[in-house]
Structure formats: C-alpha cells, structure tokens
RODOTI-290705 format. One record per residue (C-alpha): residue in three letters; x, y, z. Coordinates in pm, whole numbers, padded with zeros to 5 digits, always signed. Layout:
// RODOTI-290705
ALAXYZ;...
//
This chain:
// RODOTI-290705
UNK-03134+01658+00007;UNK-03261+01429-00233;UNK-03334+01027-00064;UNK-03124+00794-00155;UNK-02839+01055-00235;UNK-02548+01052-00035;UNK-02453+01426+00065;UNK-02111+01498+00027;UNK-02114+01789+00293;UNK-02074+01687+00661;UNK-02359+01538+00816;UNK-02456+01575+01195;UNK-02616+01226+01294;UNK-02504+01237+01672;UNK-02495+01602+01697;UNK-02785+01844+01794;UNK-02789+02167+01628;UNK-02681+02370+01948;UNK-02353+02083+02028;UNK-02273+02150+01660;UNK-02285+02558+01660;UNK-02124+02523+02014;UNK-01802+02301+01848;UNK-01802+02572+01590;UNK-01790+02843+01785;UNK-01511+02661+02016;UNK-01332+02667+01662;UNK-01372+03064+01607;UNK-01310+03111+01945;UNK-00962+03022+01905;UNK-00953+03194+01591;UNK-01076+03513+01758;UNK-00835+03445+02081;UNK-00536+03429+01848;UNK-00630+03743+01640;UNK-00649+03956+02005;UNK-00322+03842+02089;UNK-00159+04071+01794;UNK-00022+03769+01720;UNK+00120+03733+01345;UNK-00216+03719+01127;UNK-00071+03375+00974;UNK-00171+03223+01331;UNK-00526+03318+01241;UNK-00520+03138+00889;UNK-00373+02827+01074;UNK-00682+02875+01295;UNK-00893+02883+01012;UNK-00748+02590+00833;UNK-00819+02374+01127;UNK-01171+02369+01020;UNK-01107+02210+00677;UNK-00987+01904+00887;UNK-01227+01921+01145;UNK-01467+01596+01176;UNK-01678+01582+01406;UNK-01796+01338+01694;UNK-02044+01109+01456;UNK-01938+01224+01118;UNK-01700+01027+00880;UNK-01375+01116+00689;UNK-01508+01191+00294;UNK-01177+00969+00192;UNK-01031+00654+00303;UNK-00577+00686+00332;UNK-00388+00349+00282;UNK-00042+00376+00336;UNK+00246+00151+00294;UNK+00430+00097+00646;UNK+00830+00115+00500;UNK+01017-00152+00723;UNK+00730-00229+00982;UNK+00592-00454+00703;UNK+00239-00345+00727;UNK-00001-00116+00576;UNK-00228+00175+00795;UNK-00561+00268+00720;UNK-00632+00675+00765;UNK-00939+00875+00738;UNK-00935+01216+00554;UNK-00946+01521+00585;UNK-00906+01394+00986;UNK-00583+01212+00939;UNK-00688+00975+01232;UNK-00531+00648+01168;UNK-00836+00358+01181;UNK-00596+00063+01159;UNK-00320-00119+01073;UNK-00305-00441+00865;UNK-00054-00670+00907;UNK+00094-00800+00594;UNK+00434-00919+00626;UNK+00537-00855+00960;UNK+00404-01076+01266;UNK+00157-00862+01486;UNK+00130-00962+01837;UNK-00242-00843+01868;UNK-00387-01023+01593;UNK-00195-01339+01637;UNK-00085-01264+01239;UNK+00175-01498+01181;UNK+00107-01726+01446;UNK-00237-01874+01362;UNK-00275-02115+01111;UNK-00471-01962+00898;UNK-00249-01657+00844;UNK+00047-01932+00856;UNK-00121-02000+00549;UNK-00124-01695+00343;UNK+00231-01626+00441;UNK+00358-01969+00362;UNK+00628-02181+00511;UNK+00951-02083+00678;UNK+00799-01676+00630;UNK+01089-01412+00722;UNK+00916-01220+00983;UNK+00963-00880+00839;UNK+00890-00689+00567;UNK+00986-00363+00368;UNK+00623-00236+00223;UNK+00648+00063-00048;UNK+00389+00099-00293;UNK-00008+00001-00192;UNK-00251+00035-00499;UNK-00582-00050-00521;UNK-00748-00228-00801;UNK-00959-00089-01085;UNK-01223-00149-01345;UNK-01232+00070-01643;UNK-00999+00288-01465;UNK-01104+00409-01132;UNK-01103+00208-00792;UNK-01308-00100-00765;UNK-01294-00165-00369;UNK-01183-00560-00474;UNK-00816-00575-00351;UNK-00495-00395-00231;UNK-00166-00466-00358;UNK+00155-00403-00207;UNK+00531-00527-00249;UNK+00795-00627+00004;UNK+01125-00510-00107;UNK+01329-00660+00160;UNK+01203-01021+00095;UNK+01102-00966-00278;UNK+00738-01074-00259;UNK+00416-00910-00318;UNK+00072-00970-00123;UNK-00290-00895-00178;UNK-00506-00750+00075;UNK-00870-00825+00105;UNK-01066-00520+00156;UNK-01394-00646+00253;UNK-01220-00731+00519;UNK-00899-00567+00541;UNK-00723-00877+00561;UNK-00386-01015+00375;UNK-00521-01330+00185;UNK-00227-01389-00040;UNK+00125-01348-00035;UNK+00368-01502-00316;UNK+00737-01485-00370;UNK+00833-01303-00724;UNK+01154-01590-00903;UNK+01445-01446-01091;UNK+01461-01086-00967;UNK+01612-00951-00627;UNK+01408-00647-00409;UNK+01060-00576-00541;UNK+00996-00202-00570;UNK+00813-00017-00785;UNK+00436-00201-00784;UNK+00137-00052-01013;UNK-00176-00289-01160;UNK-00343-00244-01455;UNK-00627+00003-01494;UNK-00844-00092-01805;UNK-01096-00320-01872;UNK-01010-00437-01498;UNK-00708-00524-01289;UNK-00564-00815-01475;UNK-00245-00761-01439;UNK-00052-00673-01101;UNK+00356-00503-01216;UNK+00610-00501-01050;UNK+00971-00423-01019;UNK+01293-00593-00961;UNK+01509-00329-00863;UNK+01851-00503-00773;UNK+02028-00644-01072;UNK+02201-01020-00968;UNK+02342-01307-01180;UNK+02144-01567-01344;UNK+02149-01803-01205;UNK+02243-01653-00862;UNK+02417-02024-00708;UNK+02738-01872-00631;UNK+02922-01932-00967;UNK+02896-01592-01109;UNK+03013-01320-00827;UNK+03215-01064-00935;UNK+03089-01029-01320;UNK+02875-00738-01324;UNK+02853-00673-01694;UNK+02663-01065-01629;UNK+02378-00932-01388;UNK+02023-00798-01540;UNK+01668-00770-01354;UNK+01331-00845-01491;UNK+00978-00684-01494;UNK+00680-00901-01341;UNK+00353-00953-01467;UNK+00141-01143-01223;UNK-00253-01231-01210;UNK-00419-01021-01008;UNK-00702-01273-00945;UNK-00536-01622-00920;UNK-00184-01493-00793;UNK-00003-01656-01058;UNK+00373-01558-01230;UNK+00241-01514-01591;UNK+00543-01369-01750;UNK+00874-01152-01730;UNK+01096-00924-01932;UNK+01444-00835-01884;UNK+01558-00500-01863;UNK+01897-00282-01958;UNK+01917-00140-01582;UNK+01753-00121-01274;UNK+01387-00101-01218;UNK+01291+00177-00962;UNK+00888+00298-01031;UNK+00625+00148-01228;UNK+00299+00285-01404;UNK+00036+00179-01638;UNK-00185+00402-01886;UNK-00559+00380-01975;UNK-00581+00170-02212;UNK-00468-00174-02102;UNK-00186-00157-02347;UNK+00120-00016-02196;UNK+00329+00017-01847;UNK+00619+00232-01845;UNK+00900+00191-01556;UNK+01172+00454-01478;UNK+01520+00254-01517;UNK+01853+00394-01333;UNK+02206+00255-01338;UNK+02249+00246-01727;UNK+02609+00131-01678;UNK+02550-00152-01482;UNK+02747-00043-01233;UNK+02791-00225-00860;UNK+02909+00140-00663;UNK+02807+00478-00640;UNK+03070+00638-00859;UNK+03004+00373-01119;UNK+02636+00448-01144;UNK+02711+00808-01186;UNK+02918+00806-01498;UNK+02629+00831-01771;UNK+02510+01142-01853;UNK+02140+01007-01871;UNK+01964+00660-01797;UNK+01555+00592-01940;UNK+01231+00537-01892;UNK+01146+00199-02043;UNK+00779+00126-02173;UNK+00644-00219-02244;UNK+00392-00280-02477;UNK+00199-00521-02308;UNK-00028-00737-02621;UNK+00295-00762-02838;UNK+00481-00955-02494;UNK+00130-01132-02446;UNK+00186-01264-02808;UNK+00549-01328-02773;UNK+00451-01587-02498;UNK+00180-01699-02677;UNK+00386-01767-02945;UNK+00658-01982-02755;UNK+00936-01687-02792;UNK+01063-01718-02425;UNK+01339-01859-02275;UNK+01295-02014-01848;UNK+01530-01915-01567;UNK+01652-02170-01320;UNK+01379-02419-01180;UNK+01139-02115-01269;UNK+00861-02197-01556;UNK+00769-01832-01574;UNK+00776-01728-01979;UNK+01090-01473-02024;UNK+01094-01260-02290;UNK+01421-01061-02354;UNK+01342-00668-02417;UNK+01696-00515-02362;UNK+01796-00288-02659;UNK+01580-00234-02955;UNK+01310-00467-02923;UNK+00899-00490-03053;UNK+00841-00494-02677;UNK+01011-00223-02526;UNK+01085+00109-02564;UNK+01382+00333-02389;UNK+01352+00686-02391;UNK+01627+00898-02255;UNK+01590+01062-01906;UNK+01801+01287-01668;UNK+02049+01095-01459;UNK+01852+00818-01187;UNK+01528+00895-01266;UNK+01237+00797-00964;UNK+00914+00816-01002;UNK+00697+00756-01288;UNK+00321+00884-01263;UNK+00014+00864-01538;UNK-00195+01164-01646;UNK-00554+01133-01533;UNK-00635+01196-01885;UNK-00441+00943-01990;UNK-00221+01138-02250;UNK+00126+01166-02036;UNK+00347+00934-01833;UNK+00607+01137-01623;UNK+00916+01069-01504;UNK+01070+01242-01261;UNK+01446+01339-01273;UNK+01567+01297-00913;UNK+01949+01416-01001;UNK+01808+01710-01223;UNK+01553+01983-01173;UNK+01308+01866-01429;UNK+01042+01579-01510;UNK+01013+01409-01831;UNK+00655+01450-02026;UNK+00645+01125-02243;UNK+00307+01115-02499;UNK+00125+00823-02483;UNK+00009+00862-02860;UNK+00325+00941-02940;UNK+00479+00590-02836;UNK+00167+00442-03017;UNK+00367+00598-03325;UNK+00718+00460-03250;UNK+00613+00133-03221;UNK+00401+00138-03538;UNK+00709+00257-03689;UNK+00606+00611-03733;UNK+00883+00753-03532;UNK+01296+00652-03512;UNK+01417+00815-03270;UNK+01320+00745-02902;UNK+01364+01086-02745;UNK+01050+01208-03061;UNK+00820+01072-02787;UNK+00914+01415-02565;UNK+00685+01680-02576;UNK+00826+01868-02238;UNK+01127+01906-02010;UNK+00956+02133-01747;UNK+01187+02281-01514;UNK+00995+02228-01155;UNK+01323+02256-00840;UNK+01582+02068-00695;UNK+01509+01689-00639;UNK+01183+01628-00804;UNK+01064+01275-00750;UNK+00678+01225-00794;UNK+00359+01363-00943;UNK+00049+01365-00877;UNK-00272+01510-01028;UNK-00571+01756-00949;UNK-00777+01600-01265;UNK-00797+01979-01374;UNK-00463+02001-01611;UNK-00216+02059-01324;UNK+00068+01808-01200;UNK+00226+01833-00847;UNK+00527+01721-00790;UNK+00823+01652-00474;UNK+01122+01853-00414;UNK+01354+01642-00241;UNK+01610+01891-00190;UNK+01416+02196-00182;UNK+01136+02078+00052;UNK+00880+02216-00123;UNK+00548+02089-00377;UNK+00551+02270-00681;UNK+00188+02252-00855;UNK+00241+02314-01282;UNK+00016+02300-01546;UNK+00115+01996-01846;UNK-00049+02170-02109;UNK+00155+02512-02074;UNK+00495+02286-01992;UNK+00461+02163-02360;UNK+00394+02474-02483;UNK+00693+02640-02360;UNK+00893+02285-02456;UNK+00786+02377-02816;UNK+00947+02798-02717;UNK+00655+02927-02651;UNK+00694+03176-02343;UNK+00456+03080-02078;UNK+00531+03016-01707;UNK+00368+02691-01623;UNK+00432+02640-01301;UNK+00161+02805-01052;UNK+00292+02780-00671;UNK+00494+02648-00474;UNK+00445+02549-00096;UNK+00714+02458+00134;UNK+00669+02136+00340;UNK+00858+01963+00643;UNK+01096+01824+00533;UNK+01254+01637+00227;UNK+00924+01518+00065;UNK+00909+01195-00107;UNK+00612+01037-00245;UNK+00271+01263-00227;UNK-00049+01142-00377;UNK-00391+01370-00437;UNK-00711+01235-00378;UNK-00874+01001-00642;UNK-00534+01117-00878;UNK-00436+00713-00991;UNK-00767+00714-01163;UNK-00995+00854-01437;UNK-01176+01039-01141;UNK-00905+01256-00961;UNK-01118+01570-00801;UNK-00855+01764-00674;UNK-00948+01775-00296;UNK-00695+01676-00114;UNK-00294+01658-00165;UNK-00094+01471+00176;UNK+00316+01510+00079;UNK+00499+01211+00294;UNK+00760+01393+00444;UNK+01115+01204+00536;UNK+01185+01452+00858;UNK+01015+01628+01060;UNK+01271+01762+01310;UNK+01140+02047+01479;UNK+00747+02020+01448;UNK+00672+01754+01727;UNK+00786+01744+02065;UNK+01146+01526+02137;UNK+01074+01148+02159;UNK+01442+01036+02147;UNK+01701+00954+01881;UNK+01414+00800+01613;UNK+01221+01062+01527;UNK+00854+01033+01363;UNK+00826+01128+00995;UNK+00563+01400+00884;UNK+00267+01379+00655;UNK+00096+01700+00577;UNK-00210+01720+00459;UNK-00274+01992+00170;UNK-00580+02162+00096;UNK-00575+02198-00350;UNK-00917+02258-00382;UNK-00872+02624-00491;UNK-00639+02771-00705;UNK-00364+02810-00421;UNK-00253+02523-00206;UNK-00313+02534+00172;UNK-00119+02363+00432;UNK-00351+02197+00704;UNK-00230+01926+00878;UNK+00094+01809+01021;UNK+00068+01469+01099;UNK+00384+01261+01304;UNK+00400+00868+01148;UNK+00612+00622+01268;UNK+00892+00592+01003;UNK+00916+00441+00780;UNK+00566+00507+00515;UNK+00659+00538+00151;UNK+00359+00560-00064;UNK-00020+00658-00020;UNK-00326+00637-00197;UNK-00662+00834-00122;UNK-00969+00670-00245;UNK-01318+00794-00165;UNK-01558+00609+00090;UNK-01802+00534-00236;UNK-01553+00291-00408;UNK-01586+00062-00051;UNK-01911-00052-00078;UNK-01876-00394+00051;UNK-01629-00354+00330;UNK-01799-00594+00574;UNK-01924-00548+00948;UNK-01904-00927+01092;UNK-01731-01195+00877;UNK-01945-01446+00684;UNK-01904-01774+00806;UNK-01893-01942+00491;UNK-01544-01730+00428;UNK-01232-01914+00245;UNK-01000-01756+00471;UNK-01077-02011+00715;UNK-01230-02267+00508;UNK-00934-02523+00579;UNK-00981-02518+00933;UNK-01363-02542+00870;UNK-01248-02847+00688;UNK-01032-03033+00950;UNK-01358-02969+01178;UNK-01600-03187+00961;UNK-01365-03439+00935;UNK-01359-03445+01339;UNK-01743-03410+01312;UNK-01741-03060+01477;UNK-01993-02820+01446;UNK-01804-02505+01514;UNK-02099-02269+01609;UNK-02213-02544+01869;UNK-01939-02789+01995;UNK-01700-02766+02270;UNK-01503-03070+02282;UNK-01117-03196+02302;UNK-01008-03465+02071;UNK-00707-03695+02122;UNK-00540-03811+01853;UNK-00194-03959+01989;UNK+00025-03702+02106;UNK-00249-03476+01874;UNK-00449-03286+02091;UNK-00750-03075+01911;UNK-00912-02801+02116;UNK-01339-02697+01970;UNK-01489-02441+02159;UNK-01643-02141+02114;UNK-01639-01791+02309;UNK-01978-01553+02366;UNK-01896-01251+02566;UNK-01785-01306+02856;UNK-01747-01706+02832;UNK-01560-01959+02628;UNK-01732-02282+02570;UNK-01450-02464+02714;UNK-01284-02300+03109;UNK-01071-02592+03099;UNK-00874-02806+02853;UNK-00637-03059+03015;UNK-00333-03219+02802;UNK+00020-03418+02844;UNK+00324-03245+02828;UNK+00498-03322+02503;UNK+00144-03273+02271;UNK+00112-03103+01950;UNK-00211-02914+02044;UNK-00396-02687+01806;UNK-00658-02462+01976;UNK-00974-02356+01723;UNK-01221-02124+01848;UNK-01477-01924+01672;UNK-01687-01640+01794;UNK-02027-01674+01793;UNK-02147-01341+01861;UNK-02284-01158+01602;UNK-02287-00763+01695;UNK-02052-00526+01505;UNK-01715-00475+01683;UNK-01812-00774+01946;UNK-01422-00903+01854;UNK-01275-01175+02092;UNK-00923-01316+02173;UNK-00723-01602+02319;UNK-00421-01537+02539;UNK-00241-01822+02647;UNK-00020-01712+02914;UNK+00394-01801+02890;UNK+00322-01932+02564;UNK+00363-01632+02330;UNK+00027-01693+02158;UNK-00266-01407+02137;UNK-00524-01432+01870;UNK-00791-01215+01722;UNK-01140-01387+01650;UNK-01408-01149+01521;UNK-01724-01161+01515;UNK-01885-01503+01327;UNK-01502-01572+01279;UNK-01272-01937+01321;UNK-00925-01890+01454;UNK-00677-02189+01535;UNK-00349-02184+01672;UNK-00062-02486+01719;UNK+00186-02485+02005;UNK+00361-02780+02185;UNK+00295-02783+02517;UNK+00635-02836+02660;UNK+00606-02727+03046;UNK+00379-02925+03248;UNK+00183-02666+03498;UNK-00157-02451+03533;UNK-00195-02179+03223;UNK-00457-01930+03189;UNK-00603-01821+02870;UNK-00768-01533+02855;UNK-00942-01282+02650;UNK-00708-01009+02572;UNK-00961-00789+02362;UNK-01231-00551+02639;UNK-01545-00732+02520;UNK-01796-00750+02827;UNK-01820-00585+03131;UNK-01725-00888+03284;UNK-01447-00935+03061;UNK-01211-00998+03314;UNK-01372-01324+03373;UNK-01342-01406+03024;UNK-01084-01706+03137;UNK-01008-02031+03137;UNK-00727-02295+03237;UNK-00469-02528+02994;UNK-00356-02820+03242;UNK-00063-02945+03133;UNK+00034-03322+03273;UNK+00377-03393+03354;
//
C-alpha cells in the first residue's frame, strides 16, 4: 500500500494476524457447522453473507448511514456494511440525555414556544459540483412544517426555521451544482390563503407552494404555487431544474375525491427563469409573509406538468444526470422524464408535455422509489409486492420506443412493504454501487415478540455484483423514512473535541464577558436580584463549584464548560427533582435556566461515566426558604 493512500479493504490496527485468522475461522466455522447439519444449502449462503457485514474489533464501517427518525423527531447515525447505529441527533424532539431542548443554547436553535416533537422524513446532505461536501444535513419536519440544518462537524442541529404559507413539509432535496445554494422543499397539504378561519369549506380555494430557502444563511428566498399536492422533491445536475411529483389533481379534501382522475404530474421548475421573475418584481406576498411568490399553476415559463400514473411518490435523479423518475405508487410503472428533453419544451421546441417521456417501464405492484448503482441500472420499491426490482434505464427506453428487450434484471424479495431504499453514494455524481439498505415498513416475523409496536426492518443489500444479495436484517424503532449512505472520505472535518471559539455557544460566551468570567478558569456565583448566575467548570471527577447556595423564588441559569481536553472525556449536569440533565463535551459551554421553586438540599451530579471516581462527580444546590 502506497503512504498516504487510504486502503479501501479492511484494515487490522488492533488485531494480530492470529486474532484475525482466529475471527475468520469462527466465521467458517459456522459456515462449516451449518453445511454438516444437512441443513438447506441456503443456510450456508446466509453464513457466507455474514462476512460481507462483518467489521471487526478496531476496523471502521467503509460508509457513514443517516437516517431520518419518522415521528421520534430525530435523525440516527449508522455505520455500513455493520449496520451498528453510532448515534442519534436530536433535532426536533427534546432528548433527555443531551439536555436538547432544555439548555439555552439549543433553546436557541429551536426558537421560542418550540412544539416538542417532530415528524423527520427526508435527510440530505449537501454538495459541491454534485457529490457530498461533509458541510451540512438537511432534514424537514412534516408535523410542525419546519426544516433544520445539522452541523456535521459536529453532528449538531444549529438551525431550525419555520417554512410561511404552506402546511406539512415533505418532500426535502438541495441543490447539487456549483454548490448547495438552494435547500427545496415541499408543502404537501393544500390550505386556504390566508388560513384565519374565513375560508373553511372552499376547497376549489386551497393551493400549496414550493420552497426555496438558503442553504447558508437560512433565509425564505422565494415560493411557487402549485396545481396539487407536493409529495417528493429532486434536483438535476446542472443547477437549473427541480422536479416534484404532484398528487391530488382534483383538489380534492377525501379519499374518493382524490381518486377520480385518471392521472396527476410531475411538475418541474425551472429554477433561473423564477430567479428572474423575482428579480424582476413579478411576485405577489402572502399574509404578513415577505417571501417573493411567483404563481406557476397551469402553463407557465416556470413550470412544467407532465402527466403521471395516478398519486405518484417518489421522484429520484439519474446519476448521470439525463433522467428524473417518478414513481407511480397506484400503477406498476415509473415515469422516465429526459432532462434534455424539458430543456426543449421550455425553449419552445416541444408542445406537448407528455414529448418529454422516453419510458413507461413496467417494474411490480406499488413502486415508490429509485435508486442507482452508477452503472446504468435503477432499483426501485414494491410496496405491495415486497420486493426490489433492479432494471436497466437505457433498455426501458428502448423497449418504450418497441424495441423487444427485457430490462429489468432481478428481483429480490424483502421484509416487508418497502418504502424508501437508497444505494450507496446514488444522490451524487459518484454512486459505486456497493451497497443497497431497502427501509422496510414491517417486519413481523423476523425478530423476536416485543409487544403490540413492533420494530421496522432495514435490510441491507449487497449490489456489488450482477445479482443482489440479502445480508442484513436490521430491527429500527419505527418510524425511519429516508436514508442516505455517504462514504467516510466526504467527512473530513468531523471534529474530536469542540473548538472553543464555536458560535454555537458564542451567546453564552457573551453574557460571560459581560459578567467578567473567564469560562476555562472561574468558578463563581453572581447575584443579580432574584438573578442568580452559576460559572464553574467540571475536570473529571470534580466541578469547580460542590456547592451553589440560592433563595427560593430565583431565576438561576447554571453555565458550565468542560475543560478537559481528551477525545470522548464528555461531562454532564444532573440536577436532581428538577428535570434538567445536560451534555457538555469536551472544551464545550453548556447553560441551563430553571426557577428554583422548592427550598431544600439538591444534588447535581454527573450523569455521563467519566472517571473512575465518577460517582463522586457531585455537588449540592441549597435552596433558602
């Protein structure tokens, strides 16, 4: 191996030779065991497939997983092949371990008056010139209709915002090319405008909007409105166009209304032609919104319907960047639109919408999204049949055009009723075709009984080769949506020990100086009426401070910050009957604010194993009748 390379196969840093050929034998062993059991041979294979997922003691997973957490608010970190889940960050939901949503600082990012849940679908990481950048994730809240951005240098939320005008943020994608300047997203549910109360039961009056929003300051830059409702989102490679799957063309408010049309559409927005609209003052403002508007319902220069099965899902974007494809949901087929092919409609080179249509593969029952190997071939969900059906775009529009080829190349069943699935590297120019993981709604029989609320399954498929192996069943707490697999190069700066210069505390940094605190030295109590403010630090196993002494009745805000600087060395503050625990990492400032209502003796302690004495890692609150 060349120095300085990194080598992709698995390396052995903590493992002598004979520990290593000893795990592998353990491995054949039960390969071996299984075959003398005359056993069905298919046991065997599963033997053998263990090994592709095998990491060993010391090694790392090739790929980091970062998956949406459904209605626990959050997003997980996984590593792959292993499946392990590494962590989970709290984005909208309050986590008790982290004291997320109960210190100030992450009081902050989530704003005032917060609802403490969230409904996360779609994370996505951003790009520059069309692969993964390790800057940011993105992810929406449907349930609360916000989005938030996820640091991951230090896998931290450092921005949430609320999305005006639109109800239920879904689908969520972020522009590719030059760089993530744009962050989409969805407004699924359509509502009146404006939504006081004096429109109710007016349907035909209710419309959604798509959201553009800057993916570096945060900021609403503009919105179009849209015949129907928004479900998935994608962009293409160039930086000029998104295209969003739209169902509910009748406008409809119940099921049997939004079943009457025979088809519905994939609408495509061409992105410099809004950008000039707004420039150009054509925009209209909702409500106490100042967000630009543009209108792109019907025939527009900004938008572009084409015609898709009934309810359409997901939409995904050819590696290549030649194809976005929808996926039919309510019919067997997906929808191959050509990219250069809408550049001609909108220079007026084509009349018809549907021209844009160069295949109508038939794939199963219930397809809803694709993915990509980078090599020509799509895979895409079966709902209904519970399977992944891997077919090749370039023979689909072949036979569109009657040629008679069979594009489609396998099919694998998974458990059970698939939804999203995502291949490694496959939202970007770089999509190697490793690894395919299918997010499976039920899992019913595969894991022992835990009760009434079972886990979901993600399996973990092997599409290296020219057939696709099943390797891994993995349970997840329900409910994950949406996955992306990005490899461990792209996260170059994903940091040990925070800096202590950081802006996620730089406001508390600020209140310090103005007490003239130094945080990395003082331990000190300041009264300010019935203000109490708490310095100190903690260095395993002490705090600066074992006891801080106030009146019942004071607004006290506790701010500690860790001065130890060794990798994983993470502290916290328990403050017992007062529902407060706090994470403080290493080189970190953390503050919390309570009233101290019951006079009495309170421990505080530190709730994360730090010291061998870490037991004695204590102090006492006094609280003064």
């Amino acid at each position: 191996m060349k120095k300085g390379k990194e080598k992709e196969t698995r390396r052995l840093p903590n493992l002598s030779r004979r520990e290593f050929m000893r795990n592998t034998a353990a491995v054949g062993a039960l390969g071996a065991g299984i075959a003398a059991t005359g056993l069905a041979p298919v046991r065997a294979a599963k033997a053998s497939a263990i090994e592709k997922t095998v990491v060993p003691p010391g090694e790392l997973d090739e790929y980091y997983g970062f998956w949406s957490g459904g209605p626990s608010g959050e997003v997980r970190i996984l590593g792959i092949p292993s499946m392990r889940e590494l962590m989970r960050i709290p984005v909208f939901n309050y986590d008790g371990a982290s004291g997320y949503g109960l210190t100030n600082e992450s009081k902050r990012v989530l704003g005032p008056d917060a609802p403490p849940n969230g409904d996360t679908h779609h994370v996505h990481m951003s790009y520059t010139d069309g692969t993964y950048d390790g800057r940011y994730l993105f992810v929406n809240d449907k349930a609360n209709t916000r989005i938030a951005r996820i640091r991951c240098d230090v896998m931290k939320t450092d921005k949430v915002i609320g999305i005006p005008n639109v109800q239920a943020i879904h689908g969520l994608r972020l522009q590719k090319v030059p760089r993530t300047g744009y962050v989409f997203c969805n407004g699924e549910f359509r509502i009146p405008h404006p939504n006081d109360g004096s429109i109710l039961d007016e349907p035909e009056k209710y419309y959604t909007l798509y959201t553009a929003v800057d993916a570096d300051t945060m900021e609403i830059k503009w919105q179009v409105i849209v015949d129907g409702n928004l479900d998935n989102t994608d962009t293409d490679y160039s930086g000029k166009y998104a295209a969003a799957t739209c169902y509910n063309a009748e406008g409809a408010v119940d099921l049997a209304g939004m079943m009457a049309a025979e088809r519905d559409w994939t609408v495509i927005f061409n992105i410099p032609r809004i950008e000039q609209a707004v420039r150009e003052g054509k925009y209209i403002t909702l409500g106490d919104s100042k967000v630009p508007v543009v209108d792109g319902r019907g025939r527009t220069p900004y938008t572009l319907y084409v015609p898709t099965p009934k309810s359409p899902h997901g939409v995904n974007t050819s590696p290549d960047g030649k194809y976005f494809i929808a996926n039919g949901k309510l019919s067997p087929t997906c929808t191959v639109i050509s990219i250069e092919l809408v550049d001609k409609w909108f220079a007026g080179e084509l009349k018809d919408p549907r021209d844009v249509v160069v295949a109508e593969p038939e794939l199963g029952l219930g397809p809803l999204h694709t993915t990509f190997d980078g090599r020509g071939n799509a895979y895409t969900t079966l709902f209904i049949d519970s399977q992944v059906v891997k077919w090749n775009i370039a023979d689909a529009i072949r036979a569109y055009k009657g040629e008679k080829v069979n594009y489609i190349r396998q099919k694998i069943d998974v458990h059970y009723q698939p939804g999203h699935l995502k291949a490694s590297m496959a939202e970007t120019k770089e999509a190697d075709g490793k690894w395919l993981v299918s997010l499976c709604k039920f899992s019913k029989d595969r894991y022992l009984n835990v009760g009434v609320l079972k886990p979901e399954n993600d399996q973990l498929i092997d599409i290296s080769g020219e057939r696709m192996e099943l390797v891994h069943d993995g349970p997840t707490f329900p409910e994950p949506h949406d996955a992306i697999m990005v490899h461990r190069s792209k996260l170059k700066t994903v940091r040990k020990i925070w800096d202590r210069k950081d802006p996620y505390f730089a406001e508390t940094v600020e209140m310090a100086k103005r007490d003239g605190v130094v945080l990395e030295r003082d331990n000190k109590v300041i009264r300010d009426g019935n203000r109490v403010r708490v310095y100190m630090t903690s260095s395993a196993p002490r705090y600066g401070l074992n006891e801080i002494r106030v009146r019942r009745g004071d607004e006290v805000t506790i701010t500690i910050t860790n001065i130890d600087k060794i990798e994983d060395l993470t502290h916290g503050f328990t403050l017992c009957d007062h529902g407060i625990a706090i994470e403080i990492g290493p080189q970190q400032t953390s503050s919390v604010t309570f009233k101290a209502e019951k006079a009495g003796v309170y421990w505080y302690y530190c709730q994360w194993f730090c010291h061998a004495l870490h037991l004695e890692m204590r102090g006492r609150l006094l609280v003064e009748p």
